[in-house]
Backbone as CSV, one residue per row, in Angstrom:
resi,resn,N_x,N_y,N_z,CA_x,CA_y,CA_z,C_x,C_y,C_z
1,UNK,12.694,-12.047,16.588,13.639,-11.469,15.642,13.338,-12.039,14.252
2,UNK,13.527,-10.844,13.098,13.144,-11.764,11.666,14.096,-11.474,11.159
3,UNK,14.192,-12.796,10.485,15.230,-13.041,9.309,14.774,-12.475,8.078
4,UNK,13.803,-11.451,7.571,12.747,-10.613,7.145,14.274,-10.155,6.112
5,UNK,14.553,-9.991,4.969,15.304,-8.846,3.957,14.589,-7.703,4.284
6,UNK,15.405,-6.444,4.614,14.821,-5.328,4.836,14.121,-5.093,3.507
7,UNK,14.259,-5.443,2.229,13.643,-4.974,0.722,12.302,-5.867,0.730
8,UNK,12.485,-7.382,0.944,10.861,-8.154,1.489,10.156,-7.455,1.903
9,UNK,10.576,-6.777,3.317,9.585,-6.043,4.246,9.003,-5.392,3.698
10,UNK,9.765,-4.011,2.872,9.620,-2.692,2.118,8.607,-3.565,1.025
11,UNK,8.867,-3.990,0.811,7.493,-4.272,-0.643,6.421,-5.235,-0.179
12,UNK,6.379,-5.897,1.073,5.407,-6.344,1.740,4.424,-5.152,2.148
13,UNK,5.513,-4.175,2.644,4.721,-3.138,3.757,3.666,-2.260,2.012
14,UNK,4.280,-2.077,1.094,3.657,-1.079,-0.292,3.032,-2.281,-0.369
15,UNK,3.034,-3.217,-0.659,1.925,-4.021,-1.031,0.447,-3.848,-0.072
16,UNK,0.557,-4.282,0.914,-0.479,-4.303,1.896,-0.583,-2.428,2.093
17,UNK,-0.062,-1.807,2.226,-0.493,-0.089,1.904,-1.571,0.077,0.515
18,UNK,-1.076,-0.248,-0.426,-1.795,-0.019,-1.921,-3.224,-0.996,-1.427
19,UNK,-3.023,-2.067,-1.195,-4.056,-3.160,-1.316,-5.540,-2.633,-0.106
20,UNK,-4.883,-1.745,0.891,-5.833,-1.208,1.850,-6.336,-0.199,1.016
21,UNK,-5.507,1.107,0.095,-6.089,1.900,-0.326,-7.208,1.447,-1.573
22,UNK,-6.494,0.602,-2.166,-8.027,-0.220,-3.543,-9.064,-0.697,-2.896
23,UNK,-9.160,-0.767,-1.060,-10.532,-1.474,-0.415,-10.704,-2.409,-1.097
24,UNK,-9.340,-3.732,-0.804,-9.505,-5.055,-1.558,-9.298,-5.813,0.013
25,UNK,-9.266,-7.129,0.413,-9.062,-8.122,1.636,-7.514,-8.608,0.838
26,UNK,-6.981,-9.101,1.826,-6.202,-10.033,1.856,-6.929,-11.703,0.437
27,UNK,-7.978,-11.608,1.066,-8.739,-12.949,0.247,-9.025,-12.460,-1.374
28,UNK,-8.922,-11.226,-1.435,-9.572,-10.771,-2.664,-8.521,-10.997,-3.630
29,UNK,-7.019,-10.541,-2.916,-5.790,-10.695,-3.887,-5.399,-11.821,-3.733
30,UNK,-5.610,-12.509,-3.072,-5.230,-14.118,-2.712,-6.135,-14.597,-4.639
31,UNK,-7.323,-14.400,-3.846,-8.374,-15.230,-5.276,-8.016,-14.726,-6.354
32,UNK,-7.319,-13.527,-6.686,-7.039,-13.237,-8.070,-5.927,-14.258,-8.372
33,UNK,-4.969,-14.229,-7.716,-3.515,-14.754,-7.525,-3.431,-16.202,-7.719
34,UNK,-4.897,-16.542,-7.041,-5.062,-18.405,-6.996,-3.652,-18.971,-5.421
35,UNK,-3.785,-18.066,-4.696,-3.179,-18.713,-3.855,-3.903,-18.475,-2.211
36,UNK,-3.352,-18.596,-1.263,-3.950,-18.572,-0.229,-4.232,-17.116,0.182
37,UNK,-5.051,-16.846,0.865,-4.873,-15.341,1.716,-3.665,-15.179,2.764
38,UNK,-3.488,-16.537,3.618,-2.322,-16.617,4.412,-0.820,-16.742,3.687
39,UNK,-1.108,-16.750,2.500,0.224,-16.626,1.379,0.882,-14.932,1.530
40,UNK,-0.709,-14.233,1.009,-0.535,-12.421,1.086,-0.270,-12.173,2.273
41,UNK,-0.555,-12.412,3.339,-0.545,-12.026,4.670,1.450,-12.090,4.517
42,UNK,1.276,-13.451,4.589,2.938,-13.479,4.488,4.201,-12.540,3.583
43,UNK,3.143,-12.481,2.459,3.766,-11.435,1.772,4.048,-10.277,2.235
44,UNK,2.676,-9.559,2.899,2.617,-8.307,3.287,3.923,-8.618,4.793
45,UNK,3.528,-9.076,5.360,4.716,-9.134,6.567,6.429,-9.586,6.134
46,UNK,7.114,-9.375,4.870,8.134,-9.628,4.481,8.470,-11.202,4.615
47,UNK,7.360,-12.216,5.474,8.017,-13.321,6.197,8.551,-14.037,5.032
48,UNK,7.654,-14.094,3.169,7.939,-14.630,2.124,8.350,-14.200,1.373
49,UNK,9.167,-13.987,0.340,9.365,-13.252,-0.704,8.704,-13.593,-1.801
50,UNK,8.673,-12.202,-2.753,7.378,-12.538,-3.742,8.351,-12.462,-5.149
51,UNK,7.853,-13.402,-5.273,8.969,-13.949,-7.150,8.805,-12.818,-7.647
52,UNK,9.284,-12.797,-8.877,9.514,-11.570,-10.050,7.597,-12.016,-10.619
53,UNK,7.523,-13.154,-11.196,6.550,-13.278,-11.921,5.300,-12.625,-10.956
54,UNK,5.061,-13.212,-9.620,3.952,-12.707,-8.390,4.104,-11.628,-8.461
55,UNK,4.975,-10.692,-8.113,5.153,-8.980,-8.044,4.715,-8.551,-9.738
56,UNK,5.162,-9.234,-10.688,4.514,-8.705,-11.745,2.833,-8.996,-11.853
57,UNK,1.742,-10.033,-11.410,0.251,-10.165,-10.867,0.242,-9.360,-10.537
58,UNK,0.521,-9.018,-9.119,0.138,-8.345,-8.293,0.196,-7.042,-8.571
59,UNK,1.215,-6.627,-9.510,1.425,-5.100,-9.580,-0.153,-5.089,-11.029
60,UNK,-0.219,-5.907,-11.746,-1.722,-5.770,-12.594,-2.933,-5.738,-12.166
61,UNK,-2.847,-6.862,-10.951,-4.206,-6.800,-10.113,-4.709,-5.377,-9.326
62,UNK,-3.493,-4.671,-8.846,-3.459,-3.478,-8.694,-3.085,-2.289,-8.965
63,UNK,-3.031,-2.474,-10.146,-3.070,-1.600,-11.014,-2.036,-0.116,-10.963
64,UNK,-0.375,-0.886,-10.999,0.451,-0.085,-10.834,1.433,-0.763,-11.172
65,UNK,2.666,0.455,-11.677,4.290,-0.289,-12.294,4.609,-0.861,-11.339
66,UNK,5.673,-1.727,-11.735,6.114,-2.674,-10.155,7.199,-2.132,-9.528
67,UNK,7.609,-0.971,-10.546,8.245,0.343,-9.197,7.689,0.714,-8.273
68,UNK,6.643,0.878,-8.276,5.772,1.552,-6.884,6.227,0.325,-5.768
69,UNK,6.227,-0.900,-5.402,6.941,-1.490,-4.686,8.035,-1.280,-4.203
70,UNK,8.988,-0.390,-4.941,10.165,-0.342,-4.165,10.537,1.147,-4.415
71,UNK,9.650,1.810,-4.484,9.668,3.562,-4.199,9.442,3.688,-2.662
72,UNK,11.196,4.964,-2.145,10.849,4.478,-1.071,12.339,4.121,-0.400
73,UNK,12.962,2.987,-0.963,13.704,2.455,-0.431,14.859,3.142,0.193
74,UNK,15.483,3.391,1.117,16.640,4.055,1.287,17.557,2.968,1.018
75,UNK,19.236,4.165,0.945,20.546,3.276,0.831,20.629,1.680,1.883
76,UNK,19.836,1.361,3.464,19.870,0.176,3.984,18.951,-0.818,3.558
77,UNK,17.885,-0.724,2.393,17.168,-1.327,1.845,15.520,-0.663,2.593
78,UNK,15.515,0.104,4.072,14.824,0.199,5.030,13.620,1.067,3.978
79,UNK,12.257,0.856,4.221,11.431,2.034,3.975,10.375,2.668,5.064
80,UNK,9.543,3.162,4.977,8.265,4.210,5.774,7.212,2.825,6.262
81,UNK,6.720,2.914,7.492,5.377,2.332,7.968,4.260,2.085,6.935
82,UNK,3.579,0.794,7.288,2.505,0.764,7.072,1.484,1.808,7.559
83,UNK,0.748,2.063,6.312,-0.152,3.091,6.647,-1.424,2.640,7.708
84,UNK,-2.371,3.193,8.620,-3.629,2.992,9.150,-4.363,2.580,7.872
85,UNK,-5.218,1.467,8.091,-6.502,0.923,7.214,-7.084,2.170,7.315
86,UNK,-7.742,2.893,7.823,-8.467,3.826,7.393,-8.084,4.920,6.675
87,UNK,-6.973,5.222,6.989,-5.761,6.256,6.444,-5.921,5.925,4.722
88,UNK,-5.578,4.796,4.848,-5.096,4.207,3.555,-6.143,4.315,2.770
89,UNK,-7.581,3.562,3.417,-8.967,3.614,2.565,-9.390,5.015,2.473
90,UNK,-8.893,6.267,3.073,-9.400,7.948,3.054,-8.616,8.134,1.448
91,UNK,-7.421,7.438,1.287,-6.242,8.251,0.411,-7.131,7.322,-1.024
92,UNK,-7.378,6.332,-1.226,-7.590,5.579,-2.085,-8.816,6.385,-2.785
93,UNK,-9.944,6.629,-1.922,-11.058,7.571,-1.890,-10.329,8.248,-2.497
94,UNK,-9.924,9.303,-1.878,-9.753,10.768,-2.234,-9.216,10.622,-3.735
95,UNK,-8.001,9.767,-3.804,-7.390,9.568,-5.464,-8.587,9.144,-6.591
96,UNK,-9.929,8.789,-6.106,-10.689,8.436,-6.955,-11.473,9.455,-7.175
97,UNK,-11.486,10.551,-6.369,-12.167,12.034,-6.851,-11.620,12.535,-7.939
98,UNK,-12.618,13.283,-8.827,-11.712,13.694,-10.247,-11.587,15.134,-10.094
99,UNK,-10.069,15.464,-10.771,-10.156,16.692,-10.055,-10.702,17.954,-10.448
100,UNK,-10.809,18.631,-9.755,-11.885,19.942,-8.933,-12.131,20.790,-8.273
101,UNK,-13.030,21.369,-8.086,-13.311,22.013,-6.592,-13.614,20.956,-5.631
102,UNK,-14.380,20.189,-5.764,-14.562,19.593,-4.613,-13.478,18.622,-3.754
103,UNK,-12.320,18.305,-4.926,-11.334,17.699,-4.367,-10.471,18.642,-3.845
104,UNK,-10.347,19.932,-4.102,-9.871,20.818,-3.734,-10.276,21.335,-2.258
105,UNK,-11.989,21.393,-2.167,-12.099,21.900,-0.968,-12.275,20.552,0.494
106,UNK,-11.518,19.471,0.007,-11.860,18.168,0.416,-10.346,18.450,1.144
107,UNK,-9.788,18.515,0.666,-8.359,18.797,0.766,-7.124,19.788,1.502
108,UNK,-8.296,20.676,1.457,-8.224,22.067,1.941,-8.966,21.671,3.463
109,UNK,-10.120,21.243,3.613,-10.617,21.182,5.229,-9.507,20.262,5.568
110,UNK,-8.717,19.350,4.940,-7.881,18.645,5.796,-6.635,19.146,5.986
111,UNK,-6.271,20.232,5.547,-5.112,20.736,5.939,-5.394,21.899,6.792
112,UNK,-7.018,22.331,6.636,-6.991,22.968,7.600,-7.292,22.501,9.105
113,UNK,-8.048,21.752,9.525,-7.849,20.889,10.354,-6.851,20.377,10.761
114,UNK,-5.819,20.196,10.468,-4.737,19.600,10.887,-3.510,21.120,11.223
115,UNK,-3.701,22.139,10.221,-3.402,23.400,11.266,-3.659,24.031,12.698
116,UNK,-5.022,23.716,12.521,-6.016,24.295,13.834,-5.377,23.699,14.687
117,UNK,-5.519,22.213,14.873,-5.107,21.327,15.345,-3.709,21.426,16.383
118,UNK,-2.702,21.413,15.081,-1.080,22.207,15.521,-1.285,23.269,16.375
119,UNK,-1.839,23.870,16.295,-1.897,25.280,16.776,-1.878,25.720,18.147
């Protein structure tokens, strides 16, 4: 059982989501941060809470407002799953395509695939 703040969790879980999609390690944001990797780990699992000043790093190191941490949240503080590492590293990709046709037809086989699929 964790003594976890459902809002810890929620910005543990966007942290470690974003940090899979930039194809960064645990060690990579640790070394920017100057702290341990088993620090982030903790982060990402709600077990620590991350100061105002850390969530403001971290939201530079990765390159986003430090709303994106707590987009999301419902009225119990509760938010959405961690995404699949690969999931996450497909979406990070794809956001780095500029857009196009090819992001278009990138986009398009995956929704069509996932129709067929349903079907």
């Amino acid at each position: 059982m964790s003594d976890s703040h459902p809002v810890d969790v929620h910005v543990g879980k966007r942290l470690k989501n974003l940090r899979l999609m930039r194809q960064m390690t645990q060690g990579d944001v640790a070394k920017k941060l100057t702290i341990s990797f088993q620090q982030v780990q903790k982060y990402e699992l709600g077990r620590n809470r991350i100061s105002a000043s850390k969530l403001y790093e971290i939201a530079a190191i990765l390159d986003v407002q430090i709303s994106y941490f707590f987009e999301g949240l419902d009225e119990t503080g509760g938010g959405g799953p961690v995404l699949d590492p690969e999931i996450a590293k497909l979406a990070g990709q794809l956001a780095q395509l500029p857009p196009g046709a090819v992001k278009h037809n990138i986009t398009g086989l995956i929704t069509a695939v996932i129709s067929e699929r349903a079907a």
